[in-house]
C-alpha positions, -999 to +999 in steps of 0.1 A: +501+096-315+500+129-299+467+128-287+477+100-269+499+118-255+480+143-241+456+117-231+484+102-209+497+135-199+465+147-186+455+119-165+487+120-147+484+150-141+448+145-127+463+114-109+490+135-090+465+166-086+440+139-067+470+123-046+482+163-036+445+171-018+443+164+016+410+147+026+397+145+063+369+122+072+348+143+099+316+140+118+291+171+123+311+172+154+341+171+143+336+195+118+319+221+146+352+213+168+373+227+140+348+255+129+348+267+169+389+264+168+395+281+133+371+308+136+382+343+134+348+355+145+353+340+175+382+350+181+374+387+177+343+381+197+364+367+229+388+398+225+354+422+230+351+396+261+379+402+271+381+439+267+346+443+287+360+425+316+391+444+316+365+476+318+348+459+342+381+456+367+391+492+360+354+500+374+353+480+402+392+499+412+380+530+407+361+524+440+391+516+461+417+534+471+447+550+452+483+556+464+506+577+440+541+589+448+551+615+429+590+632+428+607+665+420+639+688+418+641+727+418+673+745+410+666+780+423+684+812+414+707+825+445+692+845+470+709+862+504+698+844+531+674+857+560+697+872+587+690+893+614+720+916+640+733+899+668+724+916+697+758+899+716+781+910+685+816+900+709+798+864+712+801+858+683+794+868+643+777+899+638+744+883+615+727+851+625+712+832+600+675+825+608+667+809+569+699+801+547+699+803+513+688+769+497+690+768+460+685+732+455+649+720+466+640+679+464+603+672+469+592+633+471+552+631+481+532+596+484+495+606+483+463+582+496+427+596+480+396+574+488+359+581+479+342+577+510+307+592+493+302+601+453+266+604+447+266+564+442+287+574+406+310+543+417+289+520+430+265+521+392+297+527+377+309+492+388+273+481+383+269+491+346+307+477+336+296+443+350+265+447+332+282+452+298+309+427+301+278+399+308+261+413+280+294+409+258+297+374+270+264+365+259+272+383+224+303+356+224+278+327+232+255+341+202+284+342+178+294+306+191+259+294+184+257+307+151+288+294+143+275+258+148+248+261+127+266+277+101+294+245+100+260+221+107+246+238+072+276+237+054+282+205+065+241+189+057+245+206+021+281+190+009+262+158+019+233+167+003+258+178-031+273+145-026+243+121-025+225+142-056+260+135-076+254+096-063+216+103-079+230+119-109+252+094-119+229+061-110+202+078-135+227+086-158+240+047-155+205+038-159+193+055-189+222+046-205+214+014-196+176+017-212+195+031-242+215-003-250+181-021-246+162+003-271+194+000-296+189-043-289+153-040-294+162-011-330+181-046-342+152-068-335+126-046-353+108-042-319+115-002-312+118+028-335+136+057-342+116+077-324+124+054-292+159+060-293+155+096-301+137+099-269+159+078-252+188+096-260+169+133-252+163+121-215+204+109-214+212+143-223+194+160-198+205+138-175+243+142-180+235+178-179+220+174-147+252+154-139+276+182-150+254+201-128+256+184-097+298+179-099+300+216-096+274+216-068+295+196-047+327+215-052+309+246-044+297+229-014+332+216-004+342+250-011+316+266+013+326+240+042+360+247+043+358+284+040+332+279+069+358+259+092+385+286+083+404+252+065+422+256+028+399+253+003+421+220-014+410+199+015+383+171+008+363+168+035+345+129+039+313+128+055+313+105+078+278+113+102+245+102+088+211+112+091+190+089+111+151+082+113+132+111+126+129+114+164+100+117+178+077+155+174+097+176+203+079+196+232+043+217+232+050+248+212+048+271+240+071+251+266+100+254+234+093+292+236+094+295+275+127+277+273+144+298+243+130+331+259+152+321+289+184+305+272+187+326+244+223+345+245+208+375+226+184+378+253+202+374+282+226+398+266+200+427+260+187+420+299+223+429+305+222+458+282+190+469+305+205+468+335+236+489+324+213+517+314+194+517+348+226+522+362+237+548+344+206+567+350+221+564+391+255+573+374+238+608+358+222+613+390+253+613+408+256+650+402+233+662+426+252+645+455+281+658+474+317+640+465+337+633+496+369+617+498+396+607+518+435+621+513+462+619+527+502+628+518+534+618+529+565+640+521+600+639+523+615+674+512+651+687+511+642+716+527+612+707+539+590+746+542+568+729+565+598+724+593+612+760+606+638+775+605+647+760+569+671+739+566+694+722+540+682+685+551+658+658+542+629+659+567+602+643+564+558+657+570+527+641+567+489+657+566+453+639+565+423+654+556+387+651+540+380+670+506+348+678+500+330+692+467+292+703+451+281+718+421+263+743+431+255+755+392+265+738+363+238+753+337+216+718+340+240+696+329+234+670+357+196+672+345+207+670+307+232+639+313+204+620+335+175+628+302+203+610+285+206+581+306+169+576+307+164+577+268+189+551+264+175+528+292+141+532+278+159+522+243+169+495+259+138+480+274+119+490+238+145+468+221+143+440+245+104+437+243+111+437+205+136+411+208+113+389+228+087+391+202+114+380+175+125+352+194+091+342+200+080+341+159+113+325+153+107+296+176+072+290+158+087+294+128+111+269+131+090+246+153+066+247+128+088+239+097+108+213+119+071+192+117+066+200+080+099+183+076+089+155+093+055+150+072+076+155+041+099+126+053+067+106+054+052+118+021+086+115+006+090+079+019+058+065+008+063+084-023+101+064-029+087+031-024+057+038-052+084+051-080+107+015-072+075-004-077+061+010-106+099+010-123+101-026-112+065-034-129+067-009-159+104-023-165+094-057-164+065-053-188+087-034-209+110-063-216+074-081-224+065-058-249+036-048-228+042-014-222+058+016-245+092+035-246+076+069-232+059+046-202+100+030-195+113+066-194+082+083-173+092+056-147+130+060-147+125+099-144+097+097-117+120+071-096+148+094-096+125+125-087+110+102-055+149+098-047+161+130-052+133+145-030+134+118-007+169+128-001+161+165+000+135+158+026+159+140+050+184+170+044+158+197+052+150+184+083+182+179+096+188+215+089+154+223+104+166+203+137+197+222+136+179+258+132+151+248+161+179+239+184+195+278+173+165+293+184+161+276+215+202+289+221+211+259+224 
């Protein structure tokens, strides 16, 4: 009685457990949609954007020019004022006041400064900003692309997980199946022992590989969903499928032309080059004048510029050209521009590295995208062999024409064709997926 209870308690409890899991039914596309959306990679990635541009814009107004008012209040301490003898003492007082004593002083400036000349320092300053913030955008597109073939993996092997479980559980069914015959045949005096001893060794195996494959797929659900930033409850369905193999894709060396130009992490390091160059005319700045513009306007209670001094706004402006040199500055121009010329040729070292990577991963994948292909083929061929000899061996073993061991050979090589027909079909999806990542696509 109570295990009956149990019993009833557990599968409602696995009833409501089932009922409580979300499940979404998603296409590769779908599922890349989501990944894009949910990704906090991405996210940081587009903050870096958007940090680089903002450099970018301070650069490019550090080149323009810049107004700044600027305010202030003195309290001085008292002070007799600057008098000097009348020299008509009956017209009037005997002192005149030339300067009065202020003791309060208000000071409101609004300054102009523009660079008319700085060693073209701006103009590479701009230069190398812009640089960086392309090269940061093209470090987003890498992240973005990766991203899809990480969701396109994720996605290929819960399928995969999910169709080996399907192959699990049809050998399962049919060896269990072969098992009832033997047991028939036991009764009739036509099998032995041995036969359902063997029988029942191959069953075993195959529910292990059963067990096996249940937990492959809920690590693969697991992986998808942590890989489209979704709770790891949800069930996704697959709802794409893998069609025929298209047809071989271009020559070898047309595919590398092409991801040599599209590739983000390319593109990005060209960037990375250009910035350096720059700041090699950035360095060299130093050995050019800096000349700029300036200009103030005041508005001063007193204002000292205004004689005799008086206790009254009044307002002054000046313009003017500034102009500056280092004459010595114990070689630091020379030591920043050896700087600026070791990174740059960094730079250019890493991006002929990065060519040659790009290069060997293209051929890499090009050439395992075709070995896929044959496999398909191999694997194909292979299938329709197993189905045939189980259909002939299983119908000669009914006849009594052909042994126990020759009925199980046949079950397990027809679930091998299947499992690495399926494999096959997988791997070249994901080989389709990682050609199209090197080309930066």
């Amino acid at each position: 009685m109570n295990s009956r209870i149990l019993t009833f308690a557990l599968a409602l409890f696995a009833t409501a457990t089932a009922a409580a899991q979300e499940t979404l039914t998603l296409t590769v596309e779908e599922a890349i949609r989501i990944g894009i959306e949910n990704s906090k990679v991405l996210r940081q990635s587009a903050d870096r954007v958007a940090y680089a541009d903002a450099r970018s814009g301070e650069a490019n107004a550090s080149a323009l020019p810049s107004l700044k008012a600027a305010g202030s209040y003195t309290r001085l301490s008292e002070a007799p004022p600057f008098q000097i003898d009348n020299p008509l003492p009956s017209a009037g007082a005997s002192k005149i006041t030339l300067a009065p004593s202020v003791m309060n002083y208000y000071n409101l400036r609004v300054s102009l400064q523009h660079p008319l000349f700085t060693g073209f320092r701006l103009d590479a300053t701009k230069e190398a900003a812009r640089a960086t913030a392309e090269a940061t955008g093209q470090d987003y597109a890498r992240d973005r692309s990766d991203l899809v073939y990480n969701v396109t993996s994720a996605y290929w092997n819960l399928f995969r997980a999910r169709e080996f479980k399907k192959l699990a559980d049809e050998n399962v069914d049919q060896i269990t199946s072969h098992l009832n015959d033997v047991k028939n045949l036991m009764d009739q005096g036509l099998a032995t022992t041995n036969d359902r001893l063997q029988a029942e060794v191959q069953l075993s195996d195959a529910q292990l590989g059963q067990i096996d494959a249940v937990n492959n797929v809920r690590l693969a659900q697991i992986g998808l969903d942590n890989t489209l930033g979704i709770p790891l409850t949800i069930r996704v369905e697959i709802a794409s499928v893998i069609t025929q193999a298209p047809q071989s894709p271009a020559s070898l060396d047309s595919l590398i032309l092409r991801g040599i130009e599209a590739r983000p992490e390319l593109k990005g390091m060209d960037a990375r080059v250009k910035a350096g160059e720059a700041g090699v005319t950035a360095a060299r700045s130093g050995w050019w004048p800096q000349v700029f513009l300036t200009g103030n306007y005041y508005y001063a209670r007193p204002n000292t510029r205004i004689q005799p001094t008086q206790d009254d706004f009044r307002k002054s402006w000046d313009l003017g050209l500034s102009f500056s040199i280092d004459l010595w500055n114990w070689g630091t121009t020379v030591h920043q521009t050896d700087q600026a010329q070791a990174q740059l040729a960094q730079a250019r070292d890493a991006m002929g590295q990065m060519k040659d990577a790009v290069t060997l991963d293209i051929t890499s994948a090009y050439l395992t995208l075709n070995q896929m292909r044959e496999r398909i083929a191999a694997a194909k061929r292979g299938l329709a062999r197993a189905e045939e000899n189980y259909r002939v061996t299983n119908r000669r073993y009914k006849e009594g024409l052909v042994i126990n061991s020759d009925m199980l050979g046949a079950e397990f090589a027809l679930n091998q064709a299947k499992t690495t027909y399926t494999q096959s079909l997988v791997d070249f999806e994901l080989a389709g997926s990682h050609l199209a990542r090197t080309l930066g696509e």
